[in-house]
mmCIF entry with sequence, helices, sheets and N, C-alpha, C, O atoms, coordinates in Angstrom:
data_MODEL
# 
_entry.id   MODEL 
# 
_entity.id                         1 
_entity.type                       polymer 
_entity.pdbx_number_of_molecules   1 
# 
_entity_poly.entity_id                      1 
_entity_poly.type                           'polypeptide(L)' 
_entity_poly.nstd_linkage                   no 
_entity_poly.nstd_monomer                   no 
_entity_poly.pdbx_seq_one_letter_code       
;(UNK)(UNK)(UNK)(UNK)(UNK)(UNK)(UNK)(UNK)(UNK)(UNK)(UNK)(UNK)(UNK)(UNK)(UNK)(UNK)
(UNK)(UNK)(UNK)(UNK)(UNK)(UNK)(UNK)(UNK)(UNK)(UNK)(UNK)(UNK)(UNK)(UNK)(UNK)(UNK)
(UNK)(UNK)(UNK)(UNK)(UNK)(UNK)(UNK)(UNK)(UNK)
;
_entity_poly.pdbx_seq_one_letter_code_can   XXXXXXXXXXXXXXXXXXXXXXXXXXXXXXXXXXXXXXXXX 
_entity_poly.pdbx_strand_id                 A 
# 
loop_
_entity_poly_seq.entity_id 
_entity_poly_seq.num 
_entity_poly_seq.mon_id 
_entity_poly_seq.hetero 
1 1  UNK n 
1 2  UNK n 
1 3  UNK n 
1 4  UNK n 
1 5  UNK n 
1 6  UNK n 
1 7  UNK n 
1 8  UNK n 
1 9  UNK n 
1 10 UNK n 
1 11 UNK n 
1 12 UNK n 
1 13 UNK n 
1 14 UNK n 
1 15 UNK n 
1 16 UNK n 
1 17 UNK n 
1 18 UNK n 
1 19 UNK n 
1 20 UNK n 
1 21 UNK n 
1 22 UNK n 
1 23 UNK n 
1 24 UNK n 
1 25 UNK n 
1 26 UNK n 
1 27 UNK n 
1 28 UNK n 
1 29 UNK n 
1 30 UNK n 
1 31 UNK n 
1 32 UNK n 
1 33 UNK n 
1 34 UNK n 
1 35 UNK n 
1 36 UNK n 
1 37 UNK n 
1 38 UNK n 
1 39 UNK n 
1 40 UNK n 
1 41 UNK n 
# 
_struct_asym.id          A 
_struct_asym.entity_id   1 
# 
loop_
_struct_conf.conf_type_id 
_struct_conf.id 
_struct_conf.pdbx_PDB_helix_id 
_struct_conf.beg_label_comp_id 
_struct_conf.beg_label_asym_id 
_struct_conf.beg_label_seq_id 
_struct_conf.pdbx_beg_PDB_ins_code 
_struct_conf.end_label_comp_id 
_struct_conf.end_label_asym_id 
_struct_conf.end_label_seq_id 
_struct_conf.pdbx_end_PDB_ins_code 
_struct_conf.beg_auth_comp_id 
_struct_conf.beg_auth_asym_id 
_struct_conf.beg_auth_seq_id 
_struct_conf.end_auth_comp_id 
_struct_conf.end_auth_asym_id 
_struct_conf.end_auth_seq_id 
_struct_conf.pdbx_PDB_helix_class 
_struct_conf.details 
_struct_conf.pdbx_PDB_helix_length 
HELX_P HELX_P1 AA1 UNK A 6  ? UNK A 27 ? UNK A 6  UNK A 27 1 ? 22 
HELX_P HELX_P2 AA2 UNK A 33 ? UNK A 36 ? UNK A 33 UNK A 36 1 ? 4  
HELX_P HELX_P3 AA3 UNK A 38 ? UNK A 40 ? UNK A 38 UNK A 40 5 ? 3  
# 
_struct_conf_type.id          HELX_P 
_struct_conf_type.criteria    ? 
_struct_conf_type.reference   ? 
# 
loop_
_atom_site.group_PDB 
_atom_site.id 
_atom_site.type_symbol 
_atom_site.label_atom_id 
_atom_site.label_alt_id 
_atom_site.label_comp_id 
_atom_site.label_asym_id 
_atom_site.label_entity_id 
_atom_site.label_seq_id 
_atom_site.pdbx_PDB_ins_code 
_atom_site.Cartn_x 
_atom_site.Cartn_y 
_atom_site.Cartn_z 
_atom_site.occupancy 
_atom_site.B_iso_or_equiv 
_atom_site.pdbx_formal_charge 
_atom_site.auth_seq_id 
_atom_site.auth_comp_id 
_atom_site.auth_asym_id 
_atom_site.auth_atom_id 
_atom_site.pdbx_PDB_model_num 
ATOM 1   N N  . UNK A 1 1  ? 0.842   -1.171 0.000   1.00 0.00 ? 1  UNK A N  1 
ATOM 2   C CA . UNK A 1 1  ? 0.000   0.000  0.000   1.00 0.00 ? 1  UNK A CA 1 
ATOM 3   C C  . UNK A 1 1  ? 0.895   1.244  0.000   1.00 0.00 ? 1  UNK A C  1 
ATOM 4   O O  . UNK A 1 1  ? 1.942   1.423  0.621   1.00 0.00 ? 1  UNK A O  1 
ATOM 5   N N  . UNK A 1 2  ? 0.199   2.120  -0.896  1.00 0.00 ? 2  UNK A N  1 
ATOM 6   C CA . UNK A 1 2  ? 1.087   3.432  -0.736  1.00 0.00 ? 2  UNK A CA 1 
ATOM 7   C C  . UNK A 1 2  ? 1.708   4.165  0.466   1.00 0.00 ? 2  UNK A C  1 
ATOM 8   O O  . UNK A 1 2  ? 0.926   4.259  1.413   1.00 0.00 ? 2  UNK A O  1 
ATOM 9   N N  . UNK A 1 3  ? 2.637   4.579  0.613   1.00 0.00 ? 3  UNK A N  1 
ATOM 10  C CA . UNK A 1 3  ? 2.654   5.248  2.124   1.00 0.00 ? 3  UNK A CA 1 
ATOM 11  C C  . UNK A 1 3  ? 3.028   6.834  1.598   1.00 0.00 ? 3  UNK A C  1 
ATOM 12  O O  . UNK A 1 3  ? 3.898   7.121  0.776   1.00 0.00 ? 3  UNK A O  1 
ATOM 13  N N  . UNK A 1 4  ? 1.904   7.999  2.481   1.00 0.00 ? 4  UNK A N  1 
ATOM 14  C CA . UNK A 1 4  ? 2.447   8.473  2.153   1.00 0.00 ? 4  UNK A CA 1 
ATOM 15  C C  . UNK A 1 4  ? 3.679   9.472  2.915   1.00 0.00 ? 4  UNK A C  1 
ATOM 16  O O  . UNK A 1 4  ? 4.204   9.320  4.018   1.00 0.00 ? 4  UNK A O  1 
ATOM 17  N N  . UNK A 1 5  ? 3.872   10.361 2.047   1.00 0.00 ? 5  UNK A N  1 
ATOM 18  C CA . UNK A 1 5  ? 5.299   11.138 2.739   1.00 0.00 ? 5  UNK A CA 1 
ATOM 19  C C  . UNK A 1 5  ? 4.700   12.448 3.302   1.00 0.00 ? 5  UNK A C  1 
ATOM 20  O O  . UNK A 1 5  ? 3.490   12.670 3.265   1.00 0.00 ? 5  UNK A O  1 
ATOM 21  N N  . UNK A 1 6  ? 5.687   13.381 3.872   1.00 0.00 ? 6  UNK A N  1 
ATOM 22  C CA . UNK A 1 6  ? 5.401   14.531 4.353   1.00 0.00 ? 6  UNK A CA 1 
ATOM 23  C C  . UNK A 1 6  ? 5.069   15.470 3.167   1.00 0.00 ? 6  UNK A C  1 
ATOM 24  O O  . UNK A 1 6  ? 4.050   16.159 3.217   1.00 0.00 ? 6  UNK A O  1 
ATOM 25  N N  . UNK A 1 7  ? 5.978   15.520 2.003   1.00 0.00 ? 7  UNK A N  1 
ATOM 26  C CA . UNK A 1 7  ? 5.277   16.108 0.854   1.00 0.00 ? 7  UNK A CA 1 
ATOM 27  C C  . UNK A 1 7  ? 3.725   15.535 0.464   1.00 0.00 ? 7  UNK A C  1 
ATOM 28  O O  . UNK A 1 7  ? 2.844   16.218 -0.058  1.00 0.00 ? 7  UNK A O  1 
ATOM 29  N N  . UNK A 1 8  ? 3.629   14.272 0.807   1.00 0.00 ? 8  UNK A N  1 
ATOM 30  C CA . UNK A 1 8  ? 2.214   14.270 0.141   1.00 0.00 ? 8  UNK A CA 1 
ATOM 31  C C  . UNK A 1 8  ? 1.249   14.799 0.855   1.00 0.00 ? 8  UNK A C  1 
ATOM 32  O O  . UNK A 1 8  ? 0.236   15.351 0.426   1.00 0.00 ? 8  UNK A O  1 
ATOM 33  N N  . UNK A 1 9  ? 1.653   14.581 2.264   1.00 0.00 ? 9  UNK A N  1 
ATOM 34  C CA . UNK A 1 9  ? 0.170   15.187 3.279   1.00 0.00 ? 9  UNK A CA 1 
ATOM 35  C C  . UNK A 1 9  ? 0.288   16.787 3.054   1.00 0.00 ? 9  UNK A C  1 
ATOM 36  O O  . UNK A 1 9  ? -0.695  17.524 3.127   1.00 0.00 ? 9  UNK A O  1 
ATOM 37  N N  . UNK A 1 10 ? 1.508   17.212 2.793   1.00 0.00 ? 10 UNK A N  1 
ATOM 38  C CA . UNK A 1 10 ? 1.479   18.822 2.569   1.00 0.00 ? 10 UNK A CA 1 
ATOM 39  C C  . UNK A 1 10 ? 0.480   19.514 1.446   1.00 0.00 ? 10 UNK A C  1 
ATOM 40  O O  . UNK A 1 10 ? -0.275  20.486 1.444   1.00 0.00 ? 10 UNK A O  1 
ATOM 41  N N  . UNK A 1 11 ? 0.936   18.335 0.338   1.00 0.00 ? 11 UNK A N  1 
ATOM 42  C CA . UNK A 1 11 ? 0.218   18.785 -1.034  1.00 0.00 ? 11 UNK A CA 1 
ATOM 43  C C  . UNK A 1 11 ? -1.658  18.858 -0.878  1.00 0.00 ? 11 UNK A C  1 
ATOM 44  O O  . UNK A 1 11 ? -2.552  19.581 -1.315  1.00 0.00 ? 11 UNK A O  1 
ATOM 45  N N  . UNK A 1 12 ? -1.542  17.526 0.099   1.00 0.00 ? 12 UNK A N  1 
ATOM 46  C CA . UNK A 1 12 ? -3.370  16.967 0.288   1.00 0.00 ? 12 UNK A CA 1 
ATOM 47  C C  . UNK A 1 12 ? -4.050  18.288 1.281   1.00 0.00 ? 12 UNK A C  1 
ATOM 48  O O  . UNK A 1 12 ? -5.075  18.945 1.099   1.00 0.00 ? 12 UNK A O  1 
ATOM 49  N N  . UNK A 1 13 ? -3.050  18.352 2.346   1.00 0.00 ? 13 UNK A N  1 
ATOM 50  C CA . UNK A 1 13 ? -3.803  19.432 3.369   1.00 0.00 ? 13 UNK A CA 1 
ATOM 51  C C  . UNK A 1 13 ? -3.469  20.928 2.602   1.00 0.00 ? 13 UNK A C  1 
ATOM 52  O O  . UNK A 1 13 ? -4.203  21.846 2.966   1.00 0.00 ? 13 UNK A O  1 
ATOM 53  N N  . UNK A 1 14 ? -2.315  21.298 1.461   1.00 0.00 ? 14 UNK A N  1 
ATOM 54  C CA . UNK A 1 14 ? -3.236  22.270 1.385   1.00 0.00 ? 14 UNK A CA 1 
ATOM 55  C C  . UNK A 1 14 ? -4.092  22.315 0.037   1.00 0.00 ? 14 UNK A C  1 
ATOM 56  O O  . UNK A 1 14 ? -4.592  23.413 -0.207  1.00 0.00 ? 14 UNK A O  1 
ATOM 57  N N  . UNK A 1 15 ? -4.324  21.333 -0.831  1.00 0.00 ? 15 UNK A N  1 
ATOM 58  C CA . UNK A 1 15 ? -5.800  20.704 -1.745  1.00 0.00 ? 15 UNK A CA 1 
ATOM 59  C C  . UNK A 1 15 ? -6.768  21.034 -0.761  1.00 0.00 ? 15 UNK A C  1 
ATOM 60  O O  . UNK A 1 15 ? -7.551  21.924 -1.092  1.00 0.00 ? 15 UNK A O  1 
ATOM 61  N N  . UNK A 1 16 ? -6.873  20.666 0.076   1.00 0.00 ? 16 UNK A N  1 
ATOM 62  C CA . UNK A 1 16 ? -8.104  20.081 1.140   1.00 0.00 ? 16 UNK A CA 1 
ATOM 63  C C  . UNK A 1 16 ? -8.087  21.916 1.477   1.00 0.00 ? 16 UNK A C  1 
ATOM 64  O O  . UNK A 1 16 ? -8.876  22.613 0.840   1.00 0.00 ? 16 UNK A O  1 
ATOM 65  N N  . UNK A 1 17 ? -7.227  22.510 2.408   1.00 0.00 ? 17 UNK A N  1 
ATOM 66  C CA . UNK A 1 17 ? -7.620  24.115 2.178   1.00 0.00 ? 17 UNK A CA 1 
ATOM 67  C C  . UNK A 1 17 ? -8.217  25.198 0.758   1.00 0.00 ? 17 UNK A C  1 
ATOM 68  O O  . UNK A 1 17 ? -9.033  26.109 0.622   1.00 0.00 ? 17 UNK A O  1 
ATOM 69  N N  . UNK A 1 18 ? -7.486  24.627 0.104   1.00 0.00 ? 18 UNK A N  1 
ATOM 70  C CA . UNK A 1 18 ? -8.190  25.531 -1.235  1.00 0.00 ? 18 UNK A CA 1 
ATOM 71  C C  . UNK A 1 18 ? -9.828  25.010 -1.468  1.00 0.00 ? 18 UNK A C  1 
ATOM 72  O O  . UNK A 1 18 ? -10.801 25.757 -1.567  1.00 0.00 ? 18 UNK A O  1 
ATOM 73  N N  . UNK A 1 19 ? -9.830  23.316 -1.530  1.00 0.00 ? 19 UNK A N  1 
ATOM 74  C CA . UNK A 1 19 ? -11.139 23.448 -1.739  1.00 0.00 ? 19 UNK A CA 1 
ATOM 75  C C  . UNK A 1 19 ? -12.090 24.206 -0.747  1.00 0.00 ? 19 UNK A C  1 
ATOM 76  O O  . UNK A 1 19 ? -12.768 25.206 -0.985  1.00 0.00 ? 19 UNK A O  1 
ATOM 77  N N  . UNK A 1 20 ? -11.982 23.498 0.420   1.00 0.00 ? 20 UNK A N  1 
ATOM 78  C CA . UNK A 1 20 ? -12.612 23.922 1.567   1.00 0.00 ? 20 UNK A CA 1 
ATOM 79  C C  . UNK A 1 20 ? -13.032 25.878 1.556   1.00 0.00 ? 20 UNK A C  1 
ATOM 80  O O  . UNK A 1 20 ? -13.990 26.379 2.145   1.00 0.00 ? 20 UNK A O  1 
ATOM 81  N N  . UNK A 1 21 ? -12.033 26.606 0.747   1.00 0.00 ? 21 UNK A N  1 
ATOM 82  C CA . UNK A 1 21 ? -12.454 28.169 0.704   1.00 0.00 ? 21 UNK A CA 1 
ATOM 83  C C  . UNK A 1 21 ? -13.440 27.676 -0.228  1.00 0.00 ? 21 UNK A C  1 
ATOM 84  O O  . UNK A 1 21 ? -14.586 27.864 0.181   1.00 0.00 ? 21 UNK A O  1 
ATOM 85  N N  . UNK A 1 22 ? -13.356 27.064 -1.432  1.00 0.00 ? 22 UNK A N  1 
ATOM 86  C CA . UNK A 1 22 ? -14.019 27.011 -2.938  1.00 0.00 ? 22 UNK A CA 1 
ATOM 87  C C  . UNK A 1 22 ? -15.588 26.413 -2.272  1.00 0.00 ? 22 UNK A C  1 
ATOM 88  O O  . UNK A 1 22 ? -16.553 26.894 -2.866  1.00 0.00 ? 22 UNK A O  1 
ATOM 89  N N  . UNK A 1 23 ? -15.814 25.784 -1.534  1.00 0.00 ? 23 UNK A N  1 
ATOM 90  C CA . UNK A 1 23 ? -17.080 25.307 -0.920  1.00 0.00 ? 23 UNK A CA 1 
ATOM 91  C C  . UNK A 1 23 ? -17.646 26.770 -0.020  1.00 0.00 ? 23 UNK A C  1 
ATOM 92  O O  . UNK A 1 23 ? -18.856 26.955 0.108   1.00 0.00 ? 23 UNK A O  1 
ATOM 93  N N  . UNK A 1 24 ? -17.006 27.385 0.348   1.00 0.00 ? 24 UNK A N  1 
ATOM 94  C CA . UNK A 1 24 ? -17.286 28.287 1.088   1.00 0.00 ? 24 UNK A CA 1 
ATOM 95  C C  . UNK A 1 24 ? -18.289 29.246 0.373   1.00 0.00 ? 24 UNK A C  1 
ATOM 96  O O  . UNK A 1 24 ? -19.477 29.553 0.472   1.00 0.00 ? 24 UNK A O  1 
ATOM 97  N N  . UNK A 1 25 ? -16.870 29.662 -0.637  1.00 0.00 ? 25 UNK A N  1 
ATOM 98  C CA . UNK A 1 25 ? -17.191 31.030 -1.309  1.00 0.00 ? 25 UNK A CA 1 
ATOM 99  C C  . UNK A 1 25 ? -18.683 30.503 -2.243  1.00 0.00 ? 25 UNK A C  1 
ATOM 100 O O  . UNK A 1 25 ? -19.597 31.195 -2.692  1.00 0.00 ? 25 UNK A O  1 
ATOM 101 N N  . UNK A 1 26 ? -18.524 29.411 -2.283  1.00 0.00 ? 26 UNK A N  1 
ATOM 102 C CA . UNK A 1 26 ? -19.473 28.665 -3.301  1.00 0.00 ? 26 UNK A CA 1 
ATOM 103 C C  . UNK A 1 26 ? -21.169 29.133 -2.503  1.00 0.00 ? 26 UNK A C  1 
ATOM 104 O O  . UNK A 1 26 ? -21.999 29.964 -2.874  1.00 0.00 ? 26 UNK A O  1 
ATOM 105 N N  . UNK A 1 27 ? -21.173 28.204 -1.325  1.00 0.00 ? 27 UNK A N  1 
ATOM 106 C CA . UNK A 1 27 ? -22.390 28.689 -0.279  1.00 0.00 ? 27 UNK A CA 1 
ATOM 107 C C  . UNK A 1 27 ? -22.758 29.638 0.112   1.00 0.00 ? 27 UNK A C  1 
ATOM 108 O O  . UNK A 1 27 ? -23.888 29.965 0.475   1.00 0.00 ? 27 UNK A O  1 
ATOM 109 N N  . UNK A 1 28 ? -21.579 30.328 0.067   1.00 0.00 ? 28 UNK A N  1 
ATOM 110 C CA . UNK A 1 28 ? -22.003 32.049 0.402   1.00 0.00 ? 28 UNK A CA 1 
ATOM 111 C C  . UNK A 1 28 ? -22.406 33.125 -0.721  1.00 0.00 ? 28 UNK A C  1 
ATOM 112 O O  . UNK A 1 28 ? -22.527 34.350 -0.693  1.00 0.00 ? 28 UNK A O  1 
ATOM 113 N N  . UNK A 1 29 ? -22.588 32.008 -1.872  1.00 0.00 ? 29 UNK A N  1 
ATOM 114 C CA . UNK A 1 29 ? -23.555 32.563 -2.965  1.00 0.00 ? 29 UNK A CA 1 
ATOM 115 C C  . UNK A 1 29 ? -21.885 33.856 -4.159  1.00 0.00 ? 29 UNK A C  1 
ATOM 116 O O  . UNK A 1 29 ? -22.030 34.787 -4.952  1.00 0.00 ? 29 UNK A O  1 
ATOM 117 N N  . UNK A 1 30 ? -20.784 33.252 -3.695  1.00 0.00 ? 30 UNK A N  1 
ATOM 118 C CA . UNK A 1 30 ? -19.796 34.264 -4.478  1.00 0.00 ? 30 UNK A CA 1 
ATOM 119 C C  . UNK A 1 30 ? -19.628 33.702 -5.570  1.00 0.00 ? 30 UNK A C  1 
ATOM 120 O O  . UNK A 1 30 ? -19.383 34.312 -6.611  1.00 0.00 ? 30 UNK A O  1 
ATOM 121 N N  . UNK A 1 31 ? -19.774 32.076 -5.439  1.00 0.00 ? 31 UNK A N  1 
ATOM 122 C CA . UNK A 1 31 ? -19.653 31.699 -7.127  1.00 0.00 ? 31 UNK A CA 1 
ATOM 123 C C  . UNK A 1 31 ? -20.608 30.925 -7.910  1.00 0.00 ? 31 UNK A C  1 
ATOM 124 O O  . UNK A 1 31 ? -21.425 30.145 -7.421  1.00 0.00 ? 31 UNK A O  1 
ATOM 125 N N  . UNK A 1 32 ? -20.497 31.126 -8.886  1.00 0.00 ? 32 UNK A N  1 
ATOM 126 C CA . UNK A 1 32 ? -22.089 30.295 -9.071  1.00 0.00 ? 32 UNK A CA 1 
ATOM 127 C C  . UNK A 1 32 ? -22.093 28.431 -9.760  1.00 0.00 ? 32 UNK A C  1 
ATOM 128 O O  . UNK A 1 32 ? -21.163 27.670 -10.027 1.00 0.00 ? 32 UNK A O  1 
ATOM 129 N N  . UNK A 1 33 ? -23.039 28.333 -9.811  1.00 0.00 ? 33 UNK A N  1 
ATOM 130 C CA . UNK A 1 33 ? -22.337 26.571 -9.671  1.00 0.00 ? 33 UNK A CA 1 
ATOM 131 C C  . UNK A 1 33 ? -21.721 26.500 -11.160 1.00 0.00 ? 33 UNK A C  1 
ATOM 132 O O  . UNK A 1 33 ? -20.684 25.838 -11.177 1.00 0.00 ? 33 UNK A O  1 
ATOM 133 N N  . UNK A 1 34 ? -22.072 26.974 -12.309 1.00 0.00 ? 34 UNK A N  1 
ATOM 134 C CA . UNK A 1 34 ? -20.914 27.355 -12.874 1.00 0.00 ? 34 UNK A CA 1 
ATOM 135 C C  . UNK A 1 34 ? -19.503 27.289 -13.313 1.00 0.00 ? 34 UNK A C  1 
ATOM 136 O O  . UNK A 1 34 ? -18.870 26.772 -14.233 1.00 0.00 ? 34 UNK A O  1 
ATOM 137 N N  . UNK A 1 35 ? -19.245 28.110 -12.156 1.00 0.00 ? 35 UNK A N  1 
ATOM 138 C CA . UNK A 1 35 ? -17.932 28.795 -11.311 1.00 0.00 ? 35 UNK A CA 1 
ATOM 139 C C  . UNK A 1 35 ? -17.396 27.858 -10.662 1.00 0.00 ? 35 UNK A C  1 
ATOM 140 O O  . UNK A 1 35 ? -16.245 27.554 -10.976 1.00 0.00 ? 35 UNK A O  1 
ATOM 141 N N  . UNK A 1 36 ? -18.085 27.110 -9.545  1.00 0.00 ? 36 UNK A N  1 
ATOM 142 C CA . UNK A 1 36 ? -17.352 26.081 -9.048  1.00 0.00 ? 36 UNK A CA 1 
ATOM 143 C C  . UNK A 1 36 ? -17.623 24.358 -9.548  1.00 0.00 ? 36 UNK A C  1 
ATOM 144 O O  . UNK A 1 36 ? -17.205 23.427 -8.860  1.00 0.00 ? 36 UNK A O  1 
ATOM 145 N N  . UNK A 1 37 ? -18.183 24.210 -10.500 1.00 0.00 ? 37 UNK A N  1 
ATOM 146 C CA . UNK A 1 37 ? -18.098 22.775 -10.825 1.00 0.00 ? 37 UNK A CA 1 
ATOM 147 C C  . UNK A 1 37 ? -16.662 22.892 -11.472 1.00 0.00 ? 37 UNK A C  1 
ATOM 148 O O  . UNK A 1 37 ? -15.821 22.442 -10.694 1.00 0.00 ? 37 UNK A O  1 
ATOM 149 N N  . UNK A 1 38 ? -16.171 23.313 -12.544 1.00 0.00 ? 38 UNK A N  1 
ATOM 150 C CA . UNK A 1 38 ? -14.665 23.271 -12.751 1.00 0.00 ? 38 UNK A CA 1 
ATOM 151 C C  . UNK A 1 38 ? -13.710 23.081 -11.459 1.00 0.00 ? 38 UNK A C  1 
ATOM 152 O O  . UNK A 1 38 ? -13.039 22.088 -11.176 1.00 0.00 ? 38 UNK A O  1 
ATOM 153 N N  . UNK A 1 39 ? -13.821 24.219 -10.799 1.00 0.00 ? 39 UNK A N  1 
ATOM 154 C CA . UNK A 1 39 ? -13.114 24.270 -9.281  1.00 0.00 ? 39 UNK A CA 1 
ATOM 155 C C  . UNK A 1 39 ? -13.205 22.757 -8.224  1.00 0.00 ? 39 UNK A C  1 
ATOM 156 O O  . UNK A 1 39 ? -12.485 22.686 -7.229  1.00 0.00 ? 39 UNK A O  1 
ATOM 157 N N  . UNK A 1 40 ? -14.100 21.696 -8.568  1.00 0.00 ? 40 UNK A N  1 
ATOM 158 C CA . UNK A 1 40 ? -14.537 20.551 -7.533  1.00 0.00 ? 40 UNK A CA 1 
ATOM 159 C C  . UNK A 1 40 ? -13.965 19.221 -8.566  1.00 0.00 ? 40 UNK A C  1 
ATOM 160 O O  . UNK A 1 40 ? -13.624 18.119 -8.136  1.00 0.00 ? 40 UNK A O  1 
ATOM 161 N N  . UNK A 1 41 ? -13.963 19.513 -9.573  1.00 0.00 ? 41 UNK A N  1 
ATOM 162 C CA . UNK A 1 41 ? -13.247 18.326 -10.400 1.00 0.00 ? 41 UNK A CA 1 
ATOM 163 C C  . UNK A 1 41 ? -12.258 18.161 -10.237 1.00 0.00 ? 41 UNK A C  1 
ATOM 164 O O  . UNK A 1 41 ? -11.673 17.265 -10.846 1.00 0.00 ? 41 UNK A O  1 
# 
């Protein structure tokens, strides 16, 4: 099984931050679904 490294959890946690704004800004009506279906793929 893969293991991963400190680069990978770096890369995932900050993926996992960018989306996490992109869900945000998304609910709070800033982008429109649109806007964020590209952004969630």
């Amino acid at each position: 099984m893969y293991q991963y490294d400190d680069y990978d959890r770096a890369l995932v946690t900050e993926r996992v931050a960018q989306f996490r704004d992109q869900v945000e800004r998304y609910q709070a009506g800033q982008l429109s679904e649109d806007e964020f279906l590209p952004l969630r793929l």
